[in-house]
Every structure is written in structure tokens, then in C-alpha cells.
Backbone as JSON Lines, residues from 0, in Angstrom:
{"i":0,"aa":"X","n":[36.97,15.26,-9.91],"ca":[36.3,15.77,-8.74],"c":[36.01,17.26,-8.88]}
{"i":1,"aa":"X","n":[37.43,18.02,-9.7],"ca":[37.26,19.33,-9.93],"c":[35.41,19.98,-10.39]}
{"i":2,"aa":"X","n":[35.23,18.82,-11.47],"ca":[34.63,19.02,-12.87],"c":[33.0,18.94,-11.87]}
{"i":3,"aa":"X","n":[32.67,18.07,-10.89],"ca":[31.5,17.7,-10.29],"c":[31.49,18.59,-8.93]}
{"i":4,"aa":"X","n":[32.58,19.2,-8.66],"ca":[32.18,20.78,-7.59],"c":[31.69,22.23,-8.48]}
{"i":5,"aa":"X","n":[32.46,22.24,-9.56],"ca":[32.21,22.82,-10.6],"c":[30.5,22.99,-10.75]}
{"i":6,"aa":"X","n":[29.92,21.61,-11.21],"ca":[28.36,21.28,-11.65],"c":[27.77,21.68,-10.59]}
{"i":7,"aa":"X","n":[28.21,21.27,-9.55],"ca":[27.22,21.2,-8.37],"c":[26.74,22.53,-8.24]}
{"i":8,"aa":"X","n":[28.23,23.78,-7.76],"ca":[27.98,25.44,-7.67],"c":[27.38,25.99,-8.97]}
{"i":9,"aa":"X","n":[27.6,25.25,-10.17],"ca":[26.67,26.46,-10.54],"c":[24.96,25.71,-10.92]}
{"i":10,"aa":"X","n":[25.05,24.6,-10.66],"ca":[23.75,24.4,-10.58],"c":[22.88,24.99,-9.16]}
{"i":11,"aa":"X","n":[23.24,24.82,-8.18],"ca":[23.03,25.91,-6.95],"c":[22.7,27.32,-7.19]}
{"i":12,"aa":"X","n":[23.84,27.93,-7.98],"ca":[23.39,29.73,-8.27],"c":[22.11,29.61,-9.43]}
{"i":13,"aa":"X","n":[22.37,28.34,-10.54],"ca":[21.23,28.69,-10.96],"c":[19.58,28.89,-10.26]}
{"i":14,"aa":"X","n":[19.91,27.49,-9.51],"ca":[18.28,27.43,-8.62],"c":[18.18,28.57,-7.57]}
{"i":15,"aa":"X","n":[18.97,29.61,-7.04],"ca":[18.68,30.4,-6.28],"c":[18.39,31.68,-7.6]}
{"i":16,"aa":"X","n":[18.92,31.85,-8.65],"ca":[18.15,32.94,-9.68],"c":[17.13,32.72,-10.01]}
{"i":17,"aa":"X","n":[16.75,31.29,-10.0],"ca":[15.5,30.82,-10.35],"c":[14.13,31.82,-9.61]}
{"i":18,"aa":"X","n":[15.06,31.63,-8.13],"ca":[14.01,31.84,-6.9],"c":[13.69,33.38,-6.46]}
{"i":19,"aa":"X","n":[14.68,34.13,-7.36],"ca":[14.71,35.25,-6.58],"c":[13.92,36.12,-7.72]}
{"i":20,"aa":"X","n":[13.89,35.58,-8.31],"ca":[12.66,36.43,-9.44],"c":[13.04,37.81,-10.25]}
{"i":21,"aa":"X","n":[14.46,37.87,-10.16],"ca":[14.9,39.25,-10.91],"c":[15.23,38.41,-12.5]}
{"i":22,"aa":"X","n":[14.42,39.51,-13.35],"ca":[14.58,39.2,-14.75],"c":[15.96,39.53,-15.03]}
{"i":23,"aa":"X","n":[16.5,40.13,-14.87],"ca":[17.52,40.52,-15.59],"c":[18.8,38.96,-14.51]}
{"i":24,"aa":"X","n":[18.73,38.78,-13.82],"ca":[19.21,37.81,-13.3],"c":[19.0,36.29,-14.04]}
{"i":25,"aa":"X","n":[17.39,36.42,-14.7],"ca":[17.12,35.13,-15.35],"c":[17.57,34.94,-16.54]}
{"i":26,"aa":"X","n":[18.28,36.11,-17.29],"ca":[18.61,36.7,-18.12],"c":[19.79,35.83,-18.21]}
{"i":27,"aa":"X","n":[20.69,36.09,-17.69],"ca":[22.18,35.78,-17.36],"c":[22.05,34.07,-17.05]}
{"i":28,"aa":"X","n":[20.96,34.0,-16.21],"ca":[21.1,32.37,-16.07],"c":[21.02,31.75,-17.52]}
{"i":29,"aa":"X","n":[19.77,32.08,-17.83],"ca":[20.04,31.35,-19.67],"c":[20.44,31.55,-20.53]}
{"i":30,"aa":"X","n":[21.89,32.27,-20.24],"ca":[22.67,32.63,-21.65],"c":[23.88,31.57,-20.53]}
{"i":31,"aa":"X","n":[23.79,31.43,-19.63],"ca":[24.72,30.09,-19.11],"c":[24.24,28.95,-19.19]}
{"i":32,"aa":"X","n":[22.94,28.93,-19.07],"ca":[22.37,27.26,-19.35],"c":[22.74,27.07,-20.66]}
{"i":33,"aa":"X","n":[22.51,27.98,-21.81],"ca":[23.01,27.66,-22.94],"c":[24.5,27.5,-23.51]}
{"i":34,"aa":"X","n":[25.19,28.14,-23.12],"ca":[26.88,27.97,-22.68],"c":[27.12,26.81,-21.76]}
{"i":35,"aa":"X","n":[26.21,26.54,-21.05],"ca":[26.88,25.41,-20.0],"c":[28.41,25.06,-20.1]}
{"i":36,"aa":"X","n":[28.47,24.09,-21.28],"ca":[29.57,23.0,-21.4],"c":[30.73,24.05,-21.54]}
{"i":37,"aa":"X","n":[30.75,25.07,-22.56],"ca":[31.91,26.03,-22.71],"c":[32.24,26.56,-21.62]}
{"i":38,"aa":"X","n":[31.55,26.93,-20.45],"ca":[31.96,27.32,-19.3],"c":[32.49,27.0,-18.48]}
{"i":39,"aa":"X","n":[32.18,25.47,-18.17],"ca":[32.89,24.39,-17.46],"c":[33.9,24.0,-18.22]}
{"i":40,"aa":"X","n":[34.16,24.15,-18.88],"ca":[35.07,23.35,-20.01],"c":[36.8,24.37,-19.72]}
{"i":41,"aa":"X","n":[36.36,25.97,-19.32],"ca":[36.96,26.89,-18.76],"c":[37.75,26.28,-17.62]}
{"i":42,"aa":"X","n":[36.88,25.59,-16.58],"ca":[37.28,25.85,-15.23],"c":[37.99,24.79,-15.31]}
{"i":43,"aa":"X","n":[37.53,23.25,-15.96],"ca":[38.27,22.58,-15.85],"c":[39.62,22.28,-16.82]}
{"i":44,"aa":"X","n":[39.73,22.68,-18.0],"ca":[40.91,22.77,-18.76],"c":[41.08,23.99,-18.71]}
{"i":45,"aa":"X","n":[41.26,25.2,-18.57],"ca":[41.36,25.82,-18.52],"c":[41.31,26.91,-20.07]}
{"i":46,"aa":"X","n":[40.62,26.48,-20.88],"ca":[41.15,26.66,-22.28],"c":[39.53,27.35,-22.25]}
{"i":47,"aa":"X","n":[39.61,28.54,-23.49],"ca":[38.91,29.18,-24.09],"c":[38.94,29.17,-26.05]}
{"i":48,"aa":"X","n":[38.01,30.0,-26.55],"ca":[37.92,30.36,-27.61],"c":[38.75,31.3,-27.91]}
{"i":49,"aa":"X","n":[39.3,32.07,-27.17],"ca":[40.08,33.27,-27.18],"c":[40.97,33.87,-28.51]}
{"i":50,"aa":"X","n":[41.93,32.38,-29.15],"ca":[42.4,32.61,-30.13],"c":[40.91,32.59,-31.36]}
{"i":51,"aa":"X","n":[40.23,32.21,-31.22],"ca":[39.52,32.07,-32.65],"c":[38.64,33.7,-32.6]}
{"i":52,"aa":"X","n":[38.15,34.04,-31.52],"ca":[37.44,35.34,-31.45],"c":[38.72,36.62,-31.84]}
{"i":53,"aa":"X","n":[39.92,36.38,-31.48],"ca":[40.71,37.13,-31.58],"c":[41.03,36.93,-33.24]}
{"i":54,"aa":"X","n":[41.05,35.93,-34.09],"ca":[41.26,36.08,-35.18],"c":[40.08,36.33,-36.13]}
{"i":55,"aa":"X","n":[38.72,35.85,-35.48],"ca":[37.26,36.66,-36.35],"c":[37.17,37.93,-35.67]}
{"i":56,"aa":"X","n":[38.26,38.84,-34.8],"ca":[37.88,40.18,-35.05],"c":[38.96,40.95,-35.77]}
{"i":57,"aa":"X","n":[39.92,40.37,-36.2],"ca":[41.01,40.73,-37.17],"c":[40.55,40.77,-38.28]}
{"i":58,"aa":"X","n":[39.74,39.25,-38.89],"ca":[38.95,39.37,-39.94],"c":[37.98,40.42,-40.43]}
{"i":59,"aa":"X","n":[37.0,41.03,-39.14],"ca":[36.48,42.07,-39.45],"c":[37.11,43.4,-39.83]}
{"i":60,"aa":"X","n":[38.05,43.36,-38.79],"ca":[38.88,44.8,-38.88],"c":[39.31,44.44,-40.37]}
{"i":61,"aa":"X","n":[39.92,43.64,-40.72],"ca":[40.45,43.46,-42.74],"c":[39.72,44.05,-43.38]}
{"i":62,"aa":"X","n":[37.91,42.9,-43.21],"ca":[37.35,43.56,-44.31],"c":[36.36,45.09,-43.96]}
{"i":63,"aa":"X","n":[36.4,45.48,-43.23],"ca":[35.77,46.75,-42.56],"c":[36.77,47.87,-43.53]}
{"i":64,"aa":"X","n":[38.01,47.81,-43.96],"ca":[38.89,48.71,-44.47],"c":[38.72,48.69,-45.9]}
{"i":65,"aa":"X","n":[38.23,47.59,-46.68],"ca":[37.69,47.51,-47.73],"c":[36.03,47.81,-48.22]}
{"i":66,"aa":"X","n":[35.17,48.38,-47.09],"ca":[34.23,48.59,-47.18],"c":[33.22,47.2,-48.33]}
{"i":67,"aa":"X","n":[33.89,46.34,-47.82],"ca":[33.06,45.16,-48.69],"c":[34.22,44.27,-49.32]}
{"i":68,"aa":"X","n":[33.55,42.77,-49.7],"ca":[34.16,42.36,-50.57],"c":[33.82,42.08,-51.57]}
{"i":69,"aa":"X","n":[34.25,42.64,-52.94],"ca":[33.85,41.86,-54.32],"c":[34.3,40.68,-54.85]}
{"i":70,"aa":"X","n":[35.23,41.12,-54.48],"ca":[36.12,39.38,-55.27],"c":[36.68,38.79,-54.2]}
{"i":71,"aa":"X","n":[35.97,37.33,-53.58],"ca":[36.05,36.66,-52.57],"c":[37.49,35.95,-52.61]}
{"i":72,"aa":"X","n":[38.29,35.83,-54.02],"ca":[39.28,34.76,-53.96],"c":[40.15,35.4,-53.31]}
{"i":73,"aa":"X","n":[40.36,36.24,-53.96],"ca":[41.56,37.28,-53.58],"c":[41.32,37.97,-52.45]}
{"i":74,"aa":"X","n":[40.07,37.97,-51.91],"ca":[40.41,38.18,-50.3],"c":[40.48,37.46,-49.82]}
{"i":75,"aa":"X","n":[40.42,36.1,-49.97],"ca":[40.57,34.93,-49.25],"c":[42.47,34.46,-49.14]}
{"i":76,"aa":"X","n":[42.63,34.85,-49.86],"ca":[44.14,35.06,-50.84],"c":[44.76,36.05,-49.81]}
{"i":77,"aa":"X","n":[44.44,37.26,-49.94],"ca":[44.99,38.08,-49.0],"c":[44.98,38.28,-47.34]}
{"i":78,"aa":"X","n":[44.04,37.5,-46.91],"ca":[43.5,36.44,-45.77],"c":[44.17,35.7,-45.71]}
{"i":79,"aa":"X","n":[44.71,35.02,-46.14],"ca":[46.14,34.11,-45.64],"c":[46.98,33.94,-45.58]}
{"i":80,"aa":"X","n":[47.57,35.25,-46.85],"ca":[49.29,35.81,-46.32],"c":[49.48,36.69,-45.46]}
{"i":81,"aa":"X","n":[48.17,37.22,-44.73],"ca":[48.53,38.32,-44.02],"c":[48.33,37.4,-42.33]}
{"i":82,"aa":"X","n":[47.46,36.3,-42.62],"ca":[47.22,36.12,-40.99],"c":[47.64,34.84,-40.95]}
{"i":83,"aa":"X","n":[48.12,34.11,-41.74],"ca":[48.78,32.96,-42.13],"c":[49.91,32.33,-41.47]}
């Protein structure tokens, strides 16, 4: 029941951004129409991406300190004893 009050409100805010004609409002609507499912998926399990964004920005911070990688094994290698 949660999951279909959920659909209903934000299908509602979408059709009133629809109506009100601010771009930057239509903006935001279709970066949620395209998220849809991940969003709802929030309200009703309550679960995010959180751990995986939190470990592809660790990844960056790694290789950002090496200014590159040349030899992929061994950073792949060092990529998994360190976050492993």
C-alpha cells in the first residue's frame, strides 16, 4: 500500500511541474522520471546505493594519488588489500 501512495504523490508533483512551466523545475522532473524505480525503491525498502558510491569515491581518491595508472594488475592488487 506503502509502494502505491508513494506512485500516486509523485506522479501528482510530476503533473503539476509539468503545468507550471518552470524549466529548471522540468529539469528535476526528468532526472526523476529517469531514476524513478531507484527512488521508490528508497521509500519503500529503505535501501540506497550509498555503500557502492562511497567505495567508487575511495577508488578515485586511490587512483587520483597516483596521478594515473600504468600497470592495471597491481593496482587492481593493491585495490583489494587495501579495501578488501
Amino acid at each position: 500500500m506503502h509502494h502505491f501512495i508513494c506512485c500516486v504523490k509523485l506522479a501528482h508533483w510530476h503533473k503539476d511541474v509539468e503545468a507550471s512551466g518552470f524549466k529548471s523545475f522540468q529539469t528535476v522532473a526528468n532526472s526523476i522520471s529517469v531514476n524513478y524505480r531507484t527512488i521508490l525503491n528508497y521509500f519503500i525498502n529503505k535501501s540506497t546505493n550509498a555503500s557502492a558510491e562511497s567505495f567508487n569515491a575511495k577508488i578515485k581518491a586511490f587512483r587520483a594519488q597516483f596521478r594515473g595508472v600504468k600497470n592495471v594488475e597491481f593496482f587492481l592488487y593493491r585495490l583489494t588489500t587495501i579495501f578488501a
